[in-house]
N, C-alpha and C positions, 0 to 999 in steps of 0.2 A: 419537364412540367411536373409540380407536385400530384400526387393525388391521396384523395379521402384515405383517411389510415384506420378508422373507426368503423367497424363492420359488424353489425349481427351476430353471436354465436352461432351454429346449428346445432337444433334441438339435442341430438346425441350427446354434444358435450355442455349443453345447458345442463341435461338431466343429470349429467354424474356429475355436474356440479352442485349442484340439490343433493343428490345423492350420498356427495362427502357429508351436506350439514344433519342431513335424518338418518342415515344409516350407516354407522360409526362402524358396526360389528353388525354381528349373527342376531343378538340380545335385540339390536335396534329395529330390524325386520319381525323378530317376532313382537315384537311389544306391539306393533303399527298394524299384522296379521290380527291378533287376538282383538285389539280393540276396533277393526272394521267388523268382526264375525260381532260383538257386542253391540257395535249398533246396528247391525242385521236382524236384531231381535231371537238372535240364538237363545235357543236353552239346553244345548249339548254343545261345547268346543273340543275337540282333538287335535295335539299339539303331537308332531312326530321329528324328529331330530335324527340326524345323521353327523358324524365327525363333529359333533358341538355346533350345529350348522353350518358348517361350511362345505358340506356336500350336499345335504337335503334341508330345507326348513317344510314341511306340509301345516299348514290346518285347514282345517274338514268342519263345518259348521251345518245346525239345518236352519238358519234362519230362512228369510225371505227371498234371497237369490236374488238374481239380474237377469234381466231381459238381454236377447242379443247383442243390441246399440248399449245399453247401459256395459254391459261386459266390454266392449272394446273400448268404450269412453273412460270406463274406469284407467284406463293405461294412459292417459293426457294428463298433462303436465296443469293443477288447480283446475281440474273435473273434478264437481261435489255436488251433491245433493243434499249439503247442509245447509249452505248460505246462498243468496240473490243479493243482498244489498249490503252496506259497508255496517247498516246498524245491527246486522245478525251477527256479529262476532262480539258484539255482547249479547246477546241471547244463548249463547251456546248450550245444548245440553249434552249433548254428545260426546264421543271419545275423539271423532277425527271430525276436522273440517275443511281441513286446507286443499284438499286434493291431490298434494302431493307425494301419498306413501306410495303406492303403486307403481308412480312410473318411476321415481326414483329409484324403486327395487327392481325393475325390469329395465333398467339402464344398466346394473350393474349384475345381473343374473340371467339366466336360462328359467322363464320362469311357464309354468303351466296350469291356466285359469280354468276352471269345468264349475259352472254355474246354471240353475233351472229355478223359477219360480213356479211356485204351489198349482197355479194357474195355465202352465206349458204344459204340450207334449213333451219335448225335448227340450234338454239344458244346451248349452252352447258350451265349446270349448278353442281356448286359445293360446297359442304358442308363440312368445314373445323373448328374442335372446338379443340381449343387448338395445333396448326399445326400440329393435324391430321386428313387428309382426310376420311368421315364417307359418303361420297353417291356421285355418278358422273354419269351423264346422260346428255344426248339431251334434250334440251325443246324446247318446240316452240316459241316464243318471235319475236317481233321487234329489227331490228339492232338497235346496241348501247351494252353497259354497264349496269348493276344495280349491286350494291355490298352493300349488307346490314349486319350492323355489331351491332351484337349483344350483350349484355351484357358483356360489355368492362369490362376485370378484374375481370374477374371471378373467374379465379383459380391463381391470385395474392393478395388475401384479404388484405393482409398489403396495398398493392399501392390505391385499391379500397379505404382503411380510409381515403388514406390523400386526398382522393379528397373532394375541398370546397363543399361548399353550394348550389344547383339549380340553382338560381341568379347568383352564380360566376362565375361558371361556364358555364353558357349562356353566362356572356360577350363576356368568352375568344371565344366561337365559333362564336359570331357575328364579333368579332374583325378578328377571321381569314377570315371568310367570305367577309366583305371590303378590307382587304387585297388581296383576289385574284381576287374579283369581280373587283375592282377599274379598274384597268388595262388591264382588258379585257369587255371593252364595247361594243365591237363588239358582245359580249356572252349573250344568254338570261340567265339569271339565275332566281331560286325561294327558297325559302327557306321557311319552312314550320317549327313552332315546336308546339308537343303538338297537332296537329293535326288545328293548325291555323295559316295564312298564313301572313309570321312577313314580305317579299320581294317578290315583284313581278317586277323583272327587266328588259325592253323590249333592246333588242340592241339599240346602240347609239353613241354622241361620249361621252367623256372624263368630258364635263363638264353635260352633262344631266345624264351620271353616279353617279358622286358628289352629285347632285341635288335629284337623285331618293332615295342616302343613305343615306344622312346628312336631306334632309329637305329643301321645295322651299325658305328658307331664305338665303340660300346661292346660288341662284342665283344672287347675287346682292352683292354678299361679295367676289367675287372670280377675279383675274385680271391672265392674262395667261401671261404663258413663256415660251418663244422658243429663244432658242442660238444656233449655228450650227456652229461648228469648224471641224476642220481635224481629230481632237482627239476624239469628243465625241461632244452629242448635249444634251442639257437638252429641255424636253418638257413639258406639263403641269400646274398645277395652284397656286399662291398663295393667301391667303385671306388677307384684307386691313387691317391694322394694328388697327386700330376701333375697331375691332372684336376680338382682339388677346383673347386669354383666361388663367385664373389663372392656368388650370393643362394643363399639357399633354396632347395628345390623339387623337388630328389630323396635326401629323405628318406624314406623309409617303413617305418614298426616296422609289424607285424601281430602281434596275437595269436590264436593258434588261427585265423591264416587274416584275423582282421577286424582293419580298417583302424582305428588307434588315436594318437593325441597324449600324448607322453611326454616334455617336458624332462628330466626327471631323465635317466633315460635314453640321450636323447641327448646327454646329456654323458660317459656313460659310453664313446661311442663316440668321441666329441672328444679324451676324454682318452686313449686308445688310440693315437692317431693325433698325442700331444705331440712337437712340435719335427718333422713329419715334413709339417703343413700349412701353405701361407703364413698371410702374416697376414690376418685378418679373412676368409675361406674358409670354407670346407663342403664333407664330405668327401659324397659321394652312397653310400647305401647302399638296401636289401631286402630285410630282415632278418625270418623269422615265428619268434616263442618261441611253444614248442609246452607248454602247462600243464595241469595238471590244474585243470578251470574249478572246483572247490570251492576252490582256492587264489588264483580273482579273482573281481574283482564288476563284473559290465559295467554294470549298471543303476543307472547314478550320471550320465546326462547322457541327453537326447530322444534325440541323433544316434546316442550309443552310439559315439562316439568314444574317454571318457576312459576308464579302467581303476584298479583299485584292486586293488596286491595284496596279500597277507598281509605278504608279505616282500619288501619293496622292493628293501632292498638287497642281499641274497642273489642278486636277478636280477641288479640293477648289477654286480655281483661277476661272476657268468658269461657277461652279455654282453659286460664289459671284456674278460676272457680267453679270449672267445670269438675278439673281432677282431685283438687284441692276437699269440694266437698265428697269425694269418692272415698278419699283416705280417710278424714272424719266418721264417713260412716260404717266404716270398715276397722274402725278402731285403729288404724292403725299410726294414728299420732295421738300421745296421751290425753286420755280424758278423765275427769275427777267428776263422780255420782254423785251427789250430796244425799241422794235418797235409798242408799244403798245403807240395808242392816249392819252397823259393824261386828254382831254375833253371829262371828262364820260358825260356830255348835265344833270350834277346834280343841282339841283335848289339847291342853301345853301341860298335862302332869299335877303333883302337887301344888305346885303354885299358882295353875291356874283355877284350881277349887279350894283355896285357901286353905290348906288342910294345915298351914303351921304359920304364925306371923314371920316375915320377914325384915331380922334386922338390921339395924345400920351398919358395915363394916368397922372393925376397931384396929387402929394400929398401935405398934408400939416401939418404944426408942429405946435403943442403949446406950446410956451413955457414958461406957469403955467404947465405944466401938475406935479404932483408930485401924482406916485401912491402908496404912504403911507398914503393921506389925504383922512380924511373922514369929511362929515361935517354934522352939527347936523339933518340937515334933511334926513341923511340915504344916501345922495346920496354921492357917488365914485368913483372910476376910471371906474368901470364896465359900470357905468352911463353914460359917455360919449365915452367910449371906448369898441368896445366888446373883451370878454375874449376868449385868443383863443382858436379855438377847436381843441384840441391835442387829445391822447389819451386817456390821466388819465379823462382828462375833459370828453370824451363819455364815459369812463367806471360809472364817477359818473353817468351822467344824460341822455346819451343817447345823440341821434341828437337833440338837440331842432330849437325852431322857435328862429329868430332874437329878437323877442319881450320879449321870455323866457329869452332868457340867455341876454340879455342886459338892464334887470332889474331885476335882480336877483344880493342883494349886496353879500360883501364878508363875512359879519357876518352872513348873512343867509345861504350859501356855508358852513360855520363852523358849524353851527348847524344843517343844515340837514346831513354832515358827521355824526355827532355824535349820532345824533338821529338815522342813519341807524345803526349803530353801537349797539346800546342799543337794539334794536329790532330785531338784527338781518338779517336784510334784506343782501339778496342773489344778487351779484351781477356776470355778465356773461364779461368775460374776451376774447377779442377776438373771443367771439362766438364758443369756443372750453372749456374752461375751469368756472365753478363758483368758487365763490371767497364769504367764510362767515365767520363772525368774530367767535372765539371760547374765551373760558377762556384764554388759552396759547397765542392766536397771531392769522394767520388768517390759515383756511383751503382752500387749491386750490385742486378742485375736477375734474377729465376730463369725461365730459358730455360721451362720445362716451362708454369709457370702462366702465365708472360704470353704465348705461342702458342697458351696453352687457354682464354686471354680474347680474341683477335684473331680465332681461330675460330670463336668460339661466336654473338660481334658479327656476323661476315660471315654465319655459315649462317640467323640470328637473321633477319637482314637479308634474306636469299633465302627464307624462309620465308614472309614479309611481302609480299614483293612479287611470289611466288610467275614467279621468273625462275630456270631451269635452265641450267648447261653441264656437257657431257658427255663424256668421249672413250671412244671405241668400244676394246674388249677385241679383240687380233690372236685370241685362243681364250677363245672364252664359258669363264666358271668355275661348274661345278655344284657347288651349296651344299646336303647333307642336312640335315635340322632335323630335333627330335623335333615332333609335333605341337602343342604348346603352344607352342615358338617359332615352330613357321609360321603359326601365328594371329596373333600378334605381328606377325610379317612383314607378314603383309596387312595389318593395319591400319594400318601404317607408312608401307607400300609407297608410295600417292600423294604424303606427304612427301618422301621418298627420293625420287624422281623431279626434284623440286624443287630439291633437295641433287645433284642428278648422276648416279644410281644409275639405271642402267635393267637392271630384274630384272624375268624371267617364270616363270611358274607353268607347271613342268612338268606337278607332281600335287601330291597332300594333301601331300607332304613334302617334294621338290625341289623346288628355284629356281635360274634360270639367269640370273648375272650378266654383260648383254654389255657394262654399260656401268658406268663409274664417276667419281668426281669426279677433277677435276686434282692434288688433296692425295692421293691414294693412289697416288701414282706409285711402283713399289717396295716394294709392299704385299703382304701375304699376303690376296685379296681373302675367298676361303672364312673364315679366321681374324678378319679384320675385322668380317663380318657377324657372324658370332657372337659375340665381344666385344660391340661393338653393341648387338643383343639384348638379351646381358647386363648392360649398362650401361645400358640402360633398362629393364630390369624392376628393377636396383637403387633408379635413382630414383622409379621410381613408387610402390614399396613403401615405402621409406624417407622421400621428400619429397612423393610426393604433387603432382608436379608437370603442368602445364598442359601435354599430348602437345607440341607444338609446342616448348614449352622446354625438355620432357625431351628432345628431337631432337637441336636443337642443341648439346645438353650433352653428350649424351652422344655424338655426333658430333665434336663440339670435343674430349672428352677423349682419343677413340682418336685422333687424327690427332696432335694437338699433339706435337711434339717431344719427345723425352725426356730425365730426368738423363743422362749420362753421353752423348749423342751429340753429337759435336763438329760445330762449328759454324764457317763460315769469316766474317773479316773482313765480308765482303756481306754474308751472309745476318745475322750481328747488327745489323749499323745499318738492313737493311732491319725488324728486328723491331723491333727499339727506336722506327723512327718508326714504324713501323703501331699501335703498342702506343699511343705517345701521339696517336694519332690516333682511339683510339677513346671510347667514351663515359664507361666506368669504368676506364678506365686503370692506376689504382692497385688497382684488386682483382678475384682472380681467379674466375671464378663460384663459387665454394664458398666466398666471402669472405676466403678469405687475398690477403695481401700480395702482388702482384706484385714491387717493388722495395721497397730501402729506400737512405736515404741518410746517409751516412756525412759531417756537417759539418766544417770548418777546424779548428772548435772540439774535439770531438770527438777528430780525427783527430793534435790535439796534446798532447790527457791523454796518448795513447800513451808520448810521447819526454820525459817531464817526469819 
């Protein structure tokens, strides 16, 4: 006899079914922590970490607490005290509503509740592993919250593998941590990991928030924006287009405050900022549109990240002109005064106090000149006439003095061609390319990529054999980072060492550079590390590359030589042999062409 095949889950495996979709990571529990303590009406949060969370996650809040029954209720699968009825999910003002952060995290941790309102004698406290309740009691405690969660994934081993690295994991939780910090400046927050204290953030407003996360260099990098329409107001800041950066990563839209993923969007802000960003950039902005939540729908994604609004483009429209007139007023897309004195009171010299008339140029013809005639005492056209300085003419000889090049015949022009030629000599094309004769015809090399292939081989090489040299800084250079590149840093840092770099850790955010390689001689070293950085957070995100080659690479790009810097005689032939000394010679790590070659054959379709 058949029977019923369809049966109920039990809660246990409902929950860490939930579970999988709100709590991905360490990052996921705290973001759903911080923003319960926010609608508690906190105005102090403490954020404490262990192993990148995955031994400890704590925060400590004084909001308003929970009554006994509220404290166990909180651990049931959609318990809220946001909503009653299906029309209050568009009413939302809150950070959380659904009710399901709690027990999801007590499905998948050891987790320990201690909560008192203002109004108790005693807080209540509750021990819940695996969403089952194992000890419930009175404690004594201060009003407020603490909810410590304990070895995340414990009885998930599979989900516990796929969590990254230490480091990687730390981003993600500092990144959630800006994210709920940002927007609520009014909030003390701290954030502690490891038992050392990464934020110490005192209330404030909006832009001394930015300042105390990112780093006091962007006090000087930020221009505010405020729009205020019937629809919706955008508030907040963008940074000048100077500053833009190669990846991602300080972007941040909010709506009503929560932290949200907007392409659209952020194109609206792209486009704001047309012909005023380099290429391939990102301008950093901290932008909150302020709506009336009946005109969006947060409840279209677990994390409550994505957003849906009535009127899309209606917002595109006023966030374009929101930033658009920021940059206007900030001059920083050109504007033309009409009411502006043209007597800037500038001294240009005689000329400009008329102290002699100025007359018309006069030329004059000869007419022997014939510049085929040479005569027997060497002298020629060049003799009376100088030759002009075109390009080919600076490629053979450089800039010369009047006196060089206007006694310098044409027979000797011919013979030092050819003479450079027999010899070899390297000549620099545009100040981007050398140019040397080979058996076949000539070879045109690009300075840039073949220094960033010779580099990458040798740091590649020192990596490997993990062999350092160093030279010591006459005055250490202190280096600020925001907290997510000094995570970066550390985890780098023993490479770098390797590579020449000897950097110490002042605190969570300074580092102090006393040493550095032999290639940064002449270098901006503070500017360096931070490229750097940048240039490996590009490749990791974009290639996904093995730390060690991302090192290299991105090491080898910031030092390499540049278009346009000129290069002497030595230093090209020393590049051109190191270059064919190495293993891929012909291409440059990003697989373009180091050189190409220009054959006999070739070089005679020209003149045919």
């Amino acid at each position: 006899m058949l029977t019923d095949i369809i049966k109920l889950l039990p809660d246990s495996v409902a929950n860490q079914i939930a579970a999988g979709e709100v709590i991905q990571r360490p990052a996921s529990a705290v973001k759903e922590m911080l923003e319960n303590a926010l609608d508690a009406g906190a105005t102090q949060i403490d954020l404490l970490v262990k192993d990148a969370g995955k031994t400890l996650i704590q925060v400590i809040d004084n909001g308003c607490g929970m009554s006994e029954t509220d404290a166990r209720m909180s651990f049931e699968r959609h318990a809220t005290s946001k909503i009653r009825k299906a029309d209050d999910l568009f009413a939302i003002r809150t950070m959380g509503f659904r009710g399901e952060a709690m027990a999801s995290i007590a499905a998948v941790a050891q987790v320990e509740l201690r909560s008192r309102r203002n109004s108790d004698e005693f807080g209540t406290k509750i021990l819940i592993e695996g969403s089952v309740v194992t000890d419930q009691q009175l404690h004594p405690m201060a009003p407020g919250t603490s909810i410590a969660v304990k070895n995340l994934f414990f009885n998930v081993p599979a989900r516990r593998n796929f969590l990254k690295s230490n480091p990687a994991e730390m981003r993600h939780i500092v990144e959630e941590f800006h994210r709920v910090s940002l927007m609520n400046p009014d909030v003390g927050f701290t954030f502690t990991s490891n038992d050392k204290e990464l934020f110490h953030l005192y209330p404030g407003n909006l832009k001394q928030r930015i300042v105390a996360l990112f780093g006091n260099v962007y006090n000087e990098r930020l221009l505010p924006v405020n729009q205020q329409t019937d629809t919706a107001s955008v508030d907040g800041f963008v940074g000048k287009a100077e500053f833009a950066k190669k990846t991602r990563g300080e972007q941040y839209f909010f709506v009503n405050k929560r932290f949200i993923k907007h392409p659209y969007l952020h194109h609206a802000i792209e486009n704001a900022f047309h012909e005023l960003l380099p290429k391939d950039s990102y301008p950093s902005y901290f932008l909150n549109i302020t709506i009336d939540p009946a005109e969006i729908d947060i409840n279209i994604h677990p994390t409550k990240t994505e957003v849906n609004f009535q009127d899309t483009k209606l917002v595109y429209a006023i966030l374009h002109a929101a930033v658009k007139k920021t940059i206007g007023q900030h001059n920083l897309a050109p504007l033309i005064d009409f009411e502006v004195n043209p007597d800037m009171n500038i001294d240009f010299g005689e000329i400009s106090r008329a102290a002699r008339p100025i007359s018309p140029p006069t030329t004059g013809i000869n007419p022997d000149f014939n510049p085929f005639r040479q005569s027997s005492g060497g002298s020629s056209a060049f003799h009376s006439q100088r030759p002009p300085q075109n390009e080919n003419w600076r490629i053979l000889y450089g800039d010369r003095t009047d006196k060089e090049t206007t006694e310098t015949p044409a027979t000797e022009i011919v013979q030092k061609t050819e003479e450079n030629a027999a010899h070899g000599r390297f000549i620099q094309l545009q100040q981007t390319y050398i140019v040397c004769p080979v058996k076949s015809g000539l070879m045109l090399i690009d300075q840039q990529l073949a220094h960033w292939r010779i580099l990458y081989e040798k740091f590649l090489k020192q990596l490997e054999k993990r062999k350092s040299g160093s030279q010591q800084e006459l005055f250490p250079i202190q280096v600020l980072l925001n907290a997510a590149d000094a995570d970066i840093l550390r985890e780098i840092k023993p490479d770098l060492a390797i590579l020449g770099f000897s950097i110490e850790e002042l605190n969570a955010k300074t580092f102090v550079v006393n040493g550095t390689p032999s290639e940064t001689a002449e270098k901006d070293i503070g500017k360096l590390v931070e490229h750097l950085i940048e240039q490996y957070k590009r490749n990791r995100n974009d290639l996904h590359l093995d730390k060690r080659l991302n090192l290299a690479r991105s090491m080898a790009a910031q030092l390499a030589v540049k278009r346009g810097q000129k290069l002497t005689e030595t230093e090209m032939s020393s590049m051109v042999d190191q270059l064919f000394g190495c293993h891929v010679s012909e291409m440059a790590p990003d697989g373009r062409k180091t050189f190409a070659l220009l054959n006999s054959e070739t070089l005679q379709t020209f003149f045919k």
